[in-house]
N, C-alpha and C positions, 0 to 999 in steps of 0.2 A: 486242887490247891491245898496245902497244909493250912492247919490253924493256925499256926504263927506266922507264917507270909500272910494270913489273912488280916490276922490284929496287927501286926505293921504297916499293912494297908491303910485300916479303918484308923489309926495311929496320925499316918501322913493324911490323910484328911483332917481329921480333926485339929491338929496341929495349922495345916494351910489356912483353915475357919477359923482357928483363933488369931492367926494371926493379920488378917483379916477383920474380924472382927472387936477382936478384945474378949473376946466371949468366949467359955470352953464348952464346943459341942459335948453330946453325950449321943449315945446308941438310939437314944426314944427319936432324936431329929433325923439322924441317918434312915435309922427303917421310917419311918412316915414319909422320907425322899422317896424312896423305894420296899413295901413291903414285904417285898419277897428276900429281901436280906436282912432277914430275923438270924441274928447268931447265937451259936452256942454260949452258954456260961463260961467253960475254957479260952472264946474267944476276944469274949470281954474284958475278963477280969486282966489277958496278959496286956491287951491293946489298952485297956485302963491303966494300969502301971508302969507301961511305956510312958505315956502322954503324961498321967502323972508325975512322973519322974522327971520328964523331959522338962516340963514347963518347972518346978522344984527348981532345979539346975541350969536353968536357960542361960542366965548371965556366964556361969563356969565355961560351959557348954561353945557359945558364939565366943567367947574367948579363944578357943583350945583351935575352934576352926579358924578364926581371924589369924594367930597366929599361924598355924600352919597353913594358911592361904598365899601367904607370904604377899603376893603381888595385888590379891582380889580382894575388895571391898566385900561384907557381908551384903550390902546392900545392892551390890551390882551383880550377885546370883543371883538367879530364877528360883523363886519362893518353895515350888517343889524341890527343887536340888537340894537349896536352904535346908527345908525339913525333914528331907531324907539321912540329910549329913546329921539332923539334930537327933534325932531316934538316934540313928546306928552310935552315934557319939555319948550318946547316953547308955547302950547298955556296953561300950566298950568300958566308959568309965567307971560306971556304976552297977553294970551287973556283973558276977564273978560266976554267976554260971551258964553263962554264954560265950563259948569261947570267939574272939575276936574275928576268926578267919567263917565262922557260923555269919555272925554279923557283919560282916564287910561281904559276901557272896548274897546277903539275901537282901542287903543296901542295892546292891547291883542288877540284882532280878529286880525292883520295885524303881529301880531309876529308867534299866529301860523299858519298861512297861509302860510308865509314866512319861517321861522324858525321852533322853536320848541317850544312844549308843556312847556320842561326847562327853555328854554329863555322865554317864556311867567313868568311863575312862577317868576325867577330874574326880570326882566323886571317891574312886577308886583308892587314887594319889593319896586323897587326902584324910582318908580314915586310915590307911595306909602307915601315915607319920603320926597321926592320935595314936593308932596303939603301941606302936614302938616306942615312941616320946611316953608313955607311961609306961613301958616297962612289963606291957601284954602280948608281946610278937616278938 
């Protein structure tokens, strides 16, 4: 697996725990869950300014998807989904050197892994209209 499907990984966890708990995990809880997934410093620092970013921008963020949800309540998605749309929608909106179709292909590898082939498809949709509607696609 790349490092960066990996920190979007450890990204969507962290993210599901916060939200969850109100609390922002860090990598020291992760590896003490499991020690043998000590990471790299590249994989940190990018899965750290995912999360970071992502939680910065949360409100913008569950806007942009609410909106283009059109029909779906935020709260009647399944919290993985939720958090996978919130990463990928974060570096669509906020990072300029990830190009969108990078981040909507590896939203989709980490949805069905996690989730489902369905959620992939929705998921799909819907990062889909976030970068067109900004002007990224």
């Amino acid at each position: 697996m790349n490092r960066r499907r990996r920190a979007r990984e450890l990204s969507l966890q962290m993210l599901f725990q916060h939200e969850f708990t109100g609390e922002q995990s860090d990598f020291k809880a992760v590896e003490d869950l499991d020690p043998a997934k000590k990471e790299d410093a590249e994989v940190r620092k990018f899965s750290e300014e995912l999360v970071r970013g992502t939680l910065a921008h949360l409100d913008e963020i569950d806007q942009k998807i609410q909106l283009v949800a059109a029909h779906w309540k935020m709260s009647r998605m399944a919290s993985v989904d939720r958090n996978i749309m919130r990463v990928a929608a974060y570096e669509i909106l906020y990072r300029d050197d990830i190009p969108p179709a990078v981040t909507i292909n590896e939203a989709l590898e980490i949805a069905k892994k996690y989730s489902s082939a369905e959620a992939a498809s929705f998921i799909n949709g819907l990062l889909d209209k976030i970068a067109r509607d900004s002007g990224k696609k």
